[in-house]
ChimeraX commands (.cxc) that place a marker at each C-alpha (Angstrom):
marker #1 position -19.23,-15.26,22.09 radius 0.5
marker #1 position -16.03,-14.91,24.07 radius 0.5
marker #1 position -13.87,-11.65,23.44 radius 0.5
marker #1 position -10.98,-13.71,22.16 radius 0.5
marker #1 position -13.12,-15.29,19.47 radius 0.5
marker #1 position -14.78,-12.07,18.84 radius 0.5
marker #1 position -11.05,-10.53,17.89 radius 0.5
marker #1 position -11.08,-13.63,16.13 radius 0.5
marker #1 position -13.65,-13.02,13.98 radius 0.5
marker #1 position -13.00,-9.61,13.09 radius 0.5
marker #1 position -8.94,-10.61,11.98 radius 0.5
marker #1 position -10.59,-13.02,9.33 radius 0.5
marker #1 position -12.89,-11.05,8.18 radius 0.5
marker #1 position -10.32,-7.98,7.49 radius 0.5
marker #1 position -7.61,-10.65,5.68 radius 0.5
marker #1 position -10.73,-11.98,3.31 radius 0.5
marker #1 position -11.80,-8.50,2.74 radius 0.5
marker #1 position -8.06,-7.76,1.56 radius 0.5
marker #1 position -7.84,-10.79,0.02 radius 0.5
marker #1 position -11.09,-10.04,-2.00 radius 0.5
marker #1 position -9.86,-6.45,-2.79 radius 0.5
marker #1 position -6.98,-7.53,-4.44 radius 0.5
marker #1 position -8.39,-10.30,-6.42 radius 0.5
marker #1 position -10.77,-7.59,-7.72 radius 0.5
marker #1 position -7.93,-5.03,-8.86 radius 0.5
marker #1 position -6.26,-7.99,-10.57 radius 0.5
marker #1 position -8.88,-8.75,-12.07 radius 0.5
marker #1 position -10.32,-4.92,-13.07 radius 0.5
marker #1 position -12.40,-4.18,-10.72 radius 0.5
marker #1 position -12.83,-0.87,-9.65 radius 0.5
marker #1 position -12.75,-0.17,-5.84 radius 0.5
marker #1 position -12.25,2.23,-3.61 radius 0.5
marker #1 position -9.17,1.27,-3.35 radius 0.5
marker #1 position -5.99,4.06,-3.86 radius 0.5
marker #1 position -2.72,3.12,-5.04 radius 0.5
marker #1 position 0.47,5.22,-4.21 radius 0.5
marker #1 position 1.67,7.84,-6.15 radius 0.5
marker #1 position 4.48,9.60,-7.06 radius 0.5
marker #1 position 3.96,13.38,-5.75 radius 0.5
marker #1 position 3.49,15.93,-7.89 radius 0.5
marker #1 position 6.39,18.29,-8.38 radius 0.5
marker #1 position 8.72,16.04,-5.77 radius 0.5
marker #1 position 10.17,12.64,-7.90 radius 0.5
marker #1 position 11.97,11.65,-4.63 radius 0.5
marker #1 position 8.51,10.80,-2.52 radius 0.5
marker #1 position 6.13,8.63,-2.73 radius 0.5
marker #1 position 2.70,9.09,-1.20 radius 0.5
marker #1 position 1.06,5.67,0.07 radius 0.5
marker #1 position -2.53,6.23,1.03 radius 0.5
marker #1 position -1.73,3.49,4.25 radius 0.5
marker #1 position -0.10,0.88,5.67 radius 0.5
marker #1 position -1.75,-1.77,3.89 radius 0.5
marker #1 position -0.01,-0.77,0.70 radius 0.5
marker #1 position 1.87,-3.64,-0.24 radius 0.5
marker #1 position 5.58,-3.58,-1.07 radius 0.5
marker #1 position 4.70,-4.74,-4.66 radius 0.5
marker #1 position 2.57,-1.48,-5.43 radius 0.5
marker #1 position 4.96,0.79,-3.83 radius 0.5
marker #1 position 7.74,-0.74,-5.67 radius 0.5
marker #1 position 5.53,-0.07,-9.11 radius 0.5
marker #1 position 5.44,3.60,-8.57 radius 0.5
marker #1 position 9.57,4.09,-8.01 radius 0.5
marker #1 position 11.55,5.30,-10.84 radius 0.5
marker #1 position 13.92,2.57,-11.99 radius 0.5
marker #1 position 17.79,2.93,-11.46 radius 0.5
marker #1 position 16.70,6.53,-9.75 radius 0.5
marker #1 position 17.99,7.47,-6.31 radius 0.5
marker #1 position 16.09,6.98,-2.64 radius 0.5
marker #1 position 12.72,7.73,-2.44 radius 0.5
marker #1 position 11.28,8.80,0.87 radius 0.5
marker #1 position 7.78,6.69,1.19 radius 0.5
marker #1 position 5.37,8.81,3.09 radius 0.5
marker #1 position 1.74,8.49,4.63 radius 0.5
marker #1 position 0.08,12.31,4.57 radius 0.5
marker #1 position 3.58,14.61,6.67 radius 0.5
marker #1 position 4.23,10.62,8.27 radius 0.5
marker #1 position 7.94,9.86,6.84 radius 0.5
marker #1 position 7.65,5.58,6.53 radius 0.5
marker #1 position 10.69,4.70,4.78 radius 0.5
marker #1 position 13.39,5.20,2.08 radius 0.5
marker #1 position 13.71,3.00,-0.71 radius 0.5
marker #1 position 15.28,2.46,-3.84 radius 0.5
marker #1 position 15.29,0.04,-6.58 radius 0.5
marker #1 position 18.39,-1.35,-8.08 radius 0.5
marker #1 position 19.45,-1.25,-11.19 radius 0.5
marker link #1:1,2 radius 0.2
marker link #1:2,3 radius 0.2
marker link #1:3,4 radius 0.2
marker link #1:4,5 radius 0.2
marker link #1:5,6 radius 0.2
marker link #1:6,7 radius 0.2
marker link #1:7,8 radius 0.2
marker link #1:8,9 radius 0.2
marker link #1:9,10 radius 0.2
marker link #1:10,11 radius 0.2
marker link #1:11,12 radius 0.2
marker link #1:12,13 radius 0.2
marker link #1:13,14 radius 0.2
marker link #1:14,15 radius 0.2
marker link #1:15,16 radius 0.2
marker link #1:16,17 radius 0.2
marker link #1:17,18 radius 0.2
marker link #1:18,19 radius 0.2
marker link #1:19,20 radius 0.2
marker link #1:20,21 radius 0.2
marker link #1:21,22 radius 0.2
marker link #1:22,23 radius 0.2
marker link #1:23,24 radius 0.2
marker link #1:24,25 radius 0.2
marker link #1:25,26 radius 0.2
marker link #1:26,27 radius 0.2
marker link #1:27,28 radius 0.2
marker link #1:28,29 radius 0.2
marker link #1:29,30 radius 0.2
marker link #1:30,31 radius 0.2
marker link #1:31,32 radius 0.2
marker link #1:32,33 radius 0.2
marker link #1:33,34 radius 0.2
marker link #1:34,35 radius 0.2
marker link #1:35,36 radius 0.2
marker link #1:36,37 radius 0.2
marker link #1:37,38 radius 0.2
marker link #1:38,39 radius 0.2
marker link #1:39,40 radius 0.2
marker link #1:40,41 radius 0.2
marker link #1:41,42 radius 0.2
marker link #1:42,43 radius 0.2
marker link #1:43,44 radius 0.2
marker link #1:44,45 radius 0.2
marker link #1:45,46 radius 0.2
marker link #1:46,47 radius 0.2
marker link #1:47,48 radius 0.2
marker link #1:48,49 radius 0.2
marker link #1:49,50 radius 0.2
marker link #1:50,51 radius 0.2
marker link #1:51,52 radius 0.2
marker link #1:52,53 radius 0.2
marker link #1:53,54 radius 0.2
marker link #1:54,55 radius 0.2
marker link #1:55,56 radius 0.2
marker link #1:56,57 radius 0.2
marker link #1:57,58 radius 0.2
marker link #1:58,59 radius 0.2
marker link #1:59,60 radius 0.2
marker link #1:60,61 radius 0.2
marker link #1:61,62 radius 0.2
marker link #1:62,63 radius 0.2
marker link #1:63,64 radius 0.2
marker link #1:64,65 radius 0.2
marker link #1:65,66 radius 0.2
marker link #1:66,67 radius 0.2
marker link #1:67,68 radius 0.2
marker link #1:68,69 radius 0.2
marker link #1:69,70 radius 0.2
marker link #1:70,71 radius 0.2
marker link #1:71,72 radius 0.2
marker link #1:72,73 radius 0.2
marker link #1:73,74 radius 0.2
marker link #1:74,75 radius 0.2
marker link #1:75,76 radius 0.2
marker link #1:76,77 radius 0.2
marker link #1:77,78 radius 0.2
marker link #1:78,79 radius 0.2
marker link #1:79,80 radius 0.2
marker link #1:80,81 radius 0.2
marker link #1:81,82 radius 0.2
marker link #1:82,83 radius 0.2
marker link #1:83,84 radius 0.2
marker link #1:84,85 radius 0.2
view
């Protein structure tokens, strides 16, 4: 096998193994799989366990009509967001 369709391969695989992951949290399923969270004591961050975390779950964890929340991986800063009104 070539290293191009090797690389291939292994891109495929990963997008039907996140494809499959969230088909099985929408459906119940209980994975491994962490969603962000608000931290504890600090309502202005979110923690996202990586960047995978989709915009939609993020967004899910924001307080409503709140100001910016800085969106961070571990100490890594990733963005600041806020949801309107």
């Amino acid at each position: 096998m070539k290293p191009e369709d090797e690389k291939e391969l292994l891109q495929r695989t990963k997008r039907i193994e996140t494809r499959l992951t969230q088909f099985m949290i929408a459906q119940g399923v209980t994975t491994e799989h962490k969603r962000p969270v608000v931290e504890p004591g600090n309502p202005t961050r979110v923690v996202v366990p990586s960047r995978h975390t989709t915009l939609s779950e993020i967004m899910a964890v924001i307080p409503a009509g709140g100001g910016p929340v800085d969106i961070m991986i571990g100490d890594d800063w990733l963005a600041r967001m806020a949801l309107a009104s």
